[in-house]
C-alpha positions as CSV (number, residue, x, y, z in Angstrom):
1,X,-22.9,-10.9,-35.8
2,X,-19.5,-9.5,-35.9
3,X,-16.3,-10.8,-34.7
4,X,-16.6,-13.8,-35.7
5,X,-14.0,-13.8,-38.8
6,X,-10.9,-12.6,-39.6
7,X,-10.3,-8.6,-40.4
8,X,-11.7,-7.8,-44.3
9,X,-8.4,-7.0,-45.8
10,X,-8.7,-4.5,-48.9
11,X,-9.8,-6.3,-52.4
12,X,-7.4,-6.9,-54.9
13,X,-6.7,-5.0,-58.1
14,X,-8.9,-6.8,-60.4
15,X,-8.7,-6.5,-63.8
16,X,-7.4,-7.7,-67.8
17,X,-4.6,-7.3,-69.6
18,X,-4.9,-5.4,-72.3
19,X,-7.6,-3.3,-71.0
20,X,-7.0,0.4,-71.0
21,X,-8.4,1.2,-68.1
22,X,-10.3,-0.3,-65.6
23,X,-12.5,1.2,-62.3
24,X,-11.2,-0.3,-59.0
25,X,-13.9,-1.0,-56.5
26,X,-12.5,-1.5,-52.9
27,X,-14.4,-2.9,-49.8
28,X,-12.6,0.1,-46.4
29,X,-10.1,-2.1,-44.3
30,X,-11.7,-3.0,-41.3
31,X,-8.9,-2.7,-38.0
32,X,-9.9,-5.0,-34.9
33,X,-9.1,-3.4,-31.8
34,X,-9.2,-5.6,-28.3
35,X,-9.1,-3.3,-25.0
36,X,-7.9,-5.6,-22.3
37,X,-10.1,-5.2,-18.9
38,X,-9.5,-8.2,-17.4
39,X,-8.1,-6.5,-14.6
40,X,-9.6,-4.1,-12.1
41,X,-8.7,-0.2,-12.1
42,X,-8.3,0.1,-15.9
43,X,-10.3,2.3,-18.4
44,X,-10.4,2.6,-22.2
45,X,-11.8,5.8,-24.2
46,X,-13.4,4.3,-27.1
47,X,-14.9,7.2,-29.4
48,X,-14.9,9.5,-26.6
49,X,-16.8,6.8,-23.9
50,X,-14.8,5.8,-21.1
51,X,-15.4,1.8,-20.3
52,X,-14.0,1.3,-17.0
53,X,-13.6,-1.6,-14.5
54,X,-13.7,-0.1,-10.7
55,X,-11.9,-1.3,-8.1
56,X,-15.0,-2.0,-5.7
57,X,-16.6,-5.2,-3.8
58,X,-20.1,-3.6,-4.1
59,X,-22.8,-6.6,-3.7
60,X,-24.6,-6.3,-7.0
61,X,-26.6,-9.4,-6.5
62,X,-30.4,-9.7,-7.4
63,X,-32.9,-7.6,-5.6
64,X,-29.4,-4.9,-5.2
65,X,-28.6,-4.7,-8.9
66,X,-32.0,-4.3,-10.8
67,X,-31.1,-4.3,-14.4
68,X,-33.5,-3.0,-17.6
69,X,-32.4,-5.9,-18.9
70,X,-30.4,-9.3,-19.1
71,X,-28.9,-11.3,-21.7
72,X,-27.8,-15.3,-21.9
73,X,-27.3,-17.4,-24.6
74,X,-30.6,-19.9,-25.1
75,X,-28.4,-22.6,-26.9
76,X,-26.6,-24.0,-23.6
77,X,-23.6,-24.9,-26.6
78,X,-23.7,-21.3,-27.4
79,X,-21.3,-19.0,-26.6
80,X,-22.7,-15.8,-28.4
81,X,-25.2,-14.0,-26.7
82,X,-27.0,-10.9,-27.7
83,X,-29.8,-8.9,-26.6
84,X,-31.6,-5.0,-25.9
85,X,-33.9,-3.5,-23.7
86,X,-37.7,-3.0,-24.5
87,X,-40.9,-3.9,-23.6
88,X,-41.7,-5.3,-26.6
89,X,-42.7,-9.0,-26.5
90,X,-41.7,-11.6,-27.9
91,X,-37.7,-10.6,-27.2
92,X,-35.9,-11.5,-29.6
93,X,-32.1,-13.1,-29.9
94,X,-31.1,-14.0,-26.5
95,X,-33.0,-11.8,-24.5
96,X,-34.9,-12.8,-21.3
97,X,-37.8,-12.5,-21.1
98,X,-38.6,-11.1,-17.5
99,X,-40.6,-8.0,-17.1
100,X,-39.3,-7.3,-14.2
101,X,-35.7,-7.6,-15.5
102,X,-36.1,-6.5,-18.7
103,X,-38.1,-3.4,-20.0
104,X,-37.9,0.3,-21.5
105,X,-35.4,2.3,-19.8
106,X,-36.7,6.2,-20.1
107,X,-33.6,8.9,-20.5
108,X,-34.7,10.5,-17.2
109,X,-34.1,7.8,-15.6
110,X,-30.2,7.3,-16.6
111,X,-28.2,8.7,-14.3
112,X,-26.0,11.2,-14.8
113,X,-21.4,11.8,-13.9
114,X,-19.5,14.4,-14.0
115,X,-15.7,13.7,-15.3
116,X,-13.1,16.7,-15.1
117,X,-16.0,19.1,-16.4
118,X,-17.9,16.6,-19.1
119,X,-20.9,15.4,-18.2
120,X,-21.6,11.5,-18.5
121,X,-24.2,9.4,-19.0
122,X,-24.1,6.2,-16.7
123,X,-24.1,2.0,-17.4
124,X,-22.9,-0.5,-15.3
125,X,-22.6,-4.3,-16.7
126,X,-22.7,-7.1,-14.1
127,X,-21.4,-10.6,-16.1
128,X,-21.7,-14.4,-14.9
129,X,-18.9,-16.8,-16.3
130,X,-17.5,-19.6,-15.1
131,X,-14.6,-20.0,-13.0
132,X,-11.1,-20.9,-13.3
133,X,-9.0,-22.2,-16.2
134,X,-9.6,-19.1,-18.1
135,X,-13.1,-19.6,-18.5
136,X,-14.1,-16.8,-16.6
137,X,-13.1,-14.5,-19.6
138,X,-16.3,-12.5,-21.8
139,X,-15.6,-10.2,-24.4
140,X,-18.2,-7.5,-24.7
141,X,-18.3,-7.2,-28.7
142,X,-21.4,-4.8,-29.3
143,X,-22.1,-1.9,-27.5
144,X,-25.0,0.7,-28.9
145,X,-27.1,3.1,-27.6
146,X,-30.3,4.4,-29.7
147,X,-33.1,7.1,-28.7
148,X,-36.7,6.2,-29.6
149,X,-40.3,8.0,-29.2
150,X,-41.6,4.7,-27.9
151,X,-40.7,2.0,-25.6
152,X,-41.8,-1.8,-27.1
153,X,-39.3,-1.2,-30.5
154,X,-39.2,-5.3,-31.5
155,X,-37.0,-5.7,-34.9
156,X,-33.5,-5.2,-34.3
157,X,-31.6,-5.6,-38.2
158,X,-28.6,-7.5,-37.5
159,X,-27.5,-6.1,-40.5
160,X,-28.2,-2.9,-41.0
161,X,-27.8,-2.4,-37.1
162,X,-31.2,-0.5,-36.9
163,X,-34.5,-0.6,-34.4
164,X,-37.8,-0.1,-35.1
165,X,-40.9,-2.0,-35.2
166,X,-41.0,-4.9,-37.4
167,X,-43.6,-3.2,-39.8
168,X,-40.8,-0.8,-40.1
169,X,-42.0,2.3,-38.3
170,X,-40.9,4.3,-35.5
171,X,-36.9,3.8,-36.2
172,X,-34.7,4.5,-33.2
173,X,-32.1,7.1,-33.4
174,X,-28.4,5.2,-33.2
175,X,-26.8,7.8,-30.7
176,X,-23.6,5.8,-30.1
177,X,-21.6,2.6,-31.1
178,X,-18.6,1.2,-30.1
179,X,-17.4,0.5,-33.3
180,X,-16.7,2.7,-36.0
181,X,-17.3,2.2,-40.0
182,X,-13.4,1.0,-40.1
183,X,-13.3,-0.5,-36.2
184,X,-14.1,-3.2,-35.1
185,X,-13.8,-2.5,-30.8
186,X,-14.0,-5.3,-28.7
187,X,-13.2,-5.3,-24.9
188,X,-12.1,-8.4,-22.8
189,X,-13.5,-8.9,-19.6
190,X,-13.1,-11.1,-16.0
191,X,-16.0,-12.4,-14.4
192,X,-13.1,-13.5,-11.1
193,X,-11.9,-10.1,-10.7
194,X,-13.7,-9.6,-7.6
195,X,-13.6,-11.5,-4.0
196,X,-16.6,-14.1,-4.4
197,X,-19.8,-14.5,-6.7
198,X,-21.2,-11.2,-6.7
199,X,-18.9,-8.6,-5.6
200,X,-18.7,-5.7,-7.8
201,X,-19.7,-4.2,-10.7
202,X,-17.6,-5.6,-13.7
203,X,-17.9,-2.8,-15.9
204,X,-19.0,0.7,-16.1
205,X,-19.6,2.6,-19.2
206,X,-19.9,6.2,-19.3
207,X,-21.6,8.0,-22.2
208,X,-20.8,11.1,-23.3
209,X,-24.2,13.4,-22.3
210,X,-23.4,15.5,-25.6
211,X,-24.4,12.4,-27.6
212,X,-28.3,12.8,-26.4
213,X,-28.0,16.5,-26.8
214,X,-32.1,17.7,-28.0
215,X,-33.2,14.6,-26.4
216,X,-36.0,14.6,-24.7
217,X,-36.1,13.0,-21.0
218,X,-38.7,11.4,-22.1
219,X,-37.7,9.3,-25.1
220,X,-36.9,6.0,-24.4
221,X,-33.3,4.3,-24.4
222,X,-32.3,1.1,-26.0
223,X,-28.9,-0.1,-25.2
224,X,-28.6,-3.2,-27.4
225,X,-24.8,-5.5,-26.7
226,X,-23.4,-8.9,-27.8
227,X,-20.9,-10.9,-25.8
228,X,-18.9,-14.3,-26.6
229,X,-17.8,-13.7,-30.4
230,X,-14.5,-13.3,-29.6
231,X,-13.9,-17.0,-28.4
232,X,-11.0,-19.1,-27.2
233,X,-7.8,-17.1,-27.6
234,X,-4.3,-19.5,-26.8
235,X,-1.0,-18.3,-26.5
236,X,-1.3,-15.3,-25.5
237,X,1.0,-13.4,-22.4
238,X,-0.8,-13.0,-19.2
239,X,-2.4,-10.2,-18.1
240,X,-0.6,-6.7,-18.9
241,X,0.8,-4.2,-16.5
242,X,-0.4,-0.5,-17.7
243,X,1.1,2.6,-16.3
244,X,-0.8,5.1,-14.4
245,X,-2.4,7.5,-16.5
246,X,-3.4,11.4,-16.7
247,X,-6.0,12.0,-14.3
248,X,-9.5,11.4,-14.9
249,X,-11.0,12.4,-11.7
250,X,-13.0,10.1,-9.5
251,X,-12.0,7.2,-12.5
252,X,-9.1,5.0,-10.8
253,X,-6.1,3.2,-12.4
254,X,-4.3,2.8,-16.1
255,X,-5.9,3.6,-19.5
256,X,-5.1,0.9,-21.7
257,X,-4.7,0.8,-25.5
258,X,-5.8,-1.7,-27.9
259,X,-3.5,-5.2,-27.9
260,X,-3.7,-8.7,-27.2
261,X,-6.0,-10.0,-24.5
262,X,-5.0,-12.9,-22.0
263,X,-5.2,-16.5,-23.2
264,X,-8.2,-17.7,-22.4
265,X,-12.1,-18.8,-23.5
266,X,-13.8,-15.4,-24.4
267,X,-16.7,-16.9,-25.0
268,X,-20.4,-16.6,-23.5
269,X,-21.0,-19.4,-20.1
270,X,-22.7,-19.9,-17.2
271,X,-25.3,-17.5,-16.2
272,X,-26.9,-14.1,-17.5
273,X,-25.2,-10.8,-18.5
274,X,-27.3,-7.5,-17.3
275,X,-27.2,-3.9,-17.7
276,X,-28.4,-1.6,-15.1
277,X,-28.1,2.6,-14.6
278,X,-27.2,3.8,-11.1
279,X,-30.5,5.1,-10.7
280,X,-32.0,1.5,-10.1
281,X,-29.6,-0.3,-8.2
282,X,-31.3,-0.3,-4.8
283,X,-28.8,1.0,-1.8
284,X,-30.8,0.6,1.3
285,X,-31.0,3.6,3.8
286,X,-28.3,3.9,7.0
287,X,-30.8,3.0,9.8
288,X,-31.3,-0.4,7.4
289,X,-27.5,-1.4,7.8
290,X,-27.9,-0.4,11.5
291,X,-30.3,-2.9,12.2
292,X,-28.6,-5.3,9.6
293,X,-25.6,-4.9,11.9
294,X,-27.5,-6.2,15.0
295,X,-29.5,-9.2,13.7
296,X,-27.3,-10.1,10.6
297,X,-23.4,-10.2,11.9
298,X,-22.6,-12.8,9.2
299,X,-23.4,-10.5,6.4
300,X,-20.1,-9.7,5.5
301,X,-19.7,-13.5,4.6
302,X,-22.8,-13.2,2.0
303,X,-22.7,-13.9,-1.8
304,X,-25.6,-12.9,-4.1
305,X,-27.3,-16.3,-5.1
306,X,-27.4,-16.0,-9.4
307,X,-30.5,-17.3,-11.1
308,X,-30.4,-19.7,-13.2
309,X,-32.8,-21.1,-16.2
């Protein structure tokens, strides 16, 4: 899994003296990039996808956010995690295996935003850290999206970065990464930046529509991610003060470029990471909060309960 080492810097000129000539084979320089999110009403445009964390206090607890699928470490002294959606069993990596929570996630059903004209695909990522003493920190290392004809793909290639099944056939299209063939994009995230255990969204990721362009809304999509591998940064400034940017529409607060991230542990704890779309996060009908309003005066006061192997 990536992230884990230092940046590959570009071989040395290898050769004899005396020779009169020699070839030169070098490996690209590699460039890691942190986007720092840990604050609320900042974005980043990371080959042309916005990543964004909202300012909102939605309850995205379970049974309100209903994920395709959820990710945690199964090594409780692990702090990488990584994971996709399919209904393909066994999961592999650190996938959970929940039917209900994770499955095959059908392009139809991915919800659609329209920024300043472009058209967006939508994910929203709800994380579960610990808190306090900068251990609520998670870095989101991996992002990917593929297309497939089928929905129960089981052999993701770690390092090839392909899907298929694991005889080999039926390979998923890779229709976006966050990295590049020279970028390594990581984005730093805060599990405390919202009032109480489950209170908002912690980050949405829109996708540009264009990248599924011929699709058909009835291929399946696989959005495979990997958290933790940044680890324990020290030393480093608090959190950064960005200035307001060009307008992005309904998208609030300051774009951010790549630089340091806040001290802090980065890697994987706690509970489950989850991915959802807006079209299955369950918002219950005005007459419900009417009557929630009469019998239920304390819900205001409510936190999501997490679950826990």
């Amino acid at each position: 899994m990536k992230k884990l080492t230092n940046p590959k810097l570009l071989n040395p000129l290898l050769g004899v003296l005396g020779l009169a000539s020699c070839t030169v084979i070098a490996s690209p320089i590699i460039t890691n990039n942190a986007y720092d999110l840990t604050r609320i009403n900042r974005y980043a445009v990371i080959n042309n996808a916005i990543f964004a964390t909202p300012d909102n206090d939605t309850t995205v607890g379970t049974g309100v956010f209903d994920p395709f699928v959820r990710i945690q470490a199964q090594n409780g002294n692990d702090t990488v995690e990584n994971g996709y959606n399919t209904d393909g069993r066994p999961v592999e990596f650190d996938t959970k295996d929940q039917n209900r929570w994770t499955h095959s996630l059908l392009l139809s059903t991915v919800s659609t935003k329209d920024v300043n004209g472009t058209l967006y695909r939508e994910f929203f990522l709800d994380i579960n850290e610990s808190s306090g003493q900068g251990e609520q920190y998670l870095s989101l290392d991996d992002f990917r999206i593929f297309l497939g004809s089928v929905g129960d793909l089981d052999n993701y290639n770690l390092t090839t970065n392909t899907l298929s099944y694991a005889n080999g056939t039926h390979t998923a299209t890779k229709v976006y990464d966050l990295d590049t063939s020279t970028t390594n994009n990581t984005i730093g995230l805060d599990y405390s930046n919202f009032s109480g255990s489950g209170k908002g969204i912690d980050l949405t990721v829109l996708v540009p529509d264009s990248v599924f362009t011929g699709a058909n809304n009835q291929q399946y999509v696989y959005l495979y991610s990997s958290f933790g591998g940044v680890g324990n940064i020290v030393g480093n400034s608090s959190k950064k003060n960005n200035s307001p940017p060009p307008s992005l529409g309904p998208l609030p607060g300051a774009q951010v470029s790549p630089g340091a991230l806040p001290a802090g542990n980065y890697g994987a704890s706690a509970g489950f990471e989850e991915w959802s779309s807006r079209s299955f996060l369950a918002v219950p009908e005005p007459a419900t909060y009417w009557l929630l309003g009469i019998g239920m005066a304390g819900l205001l006061g409510l936190r999501r309960l997490r679950a826990y192997p």
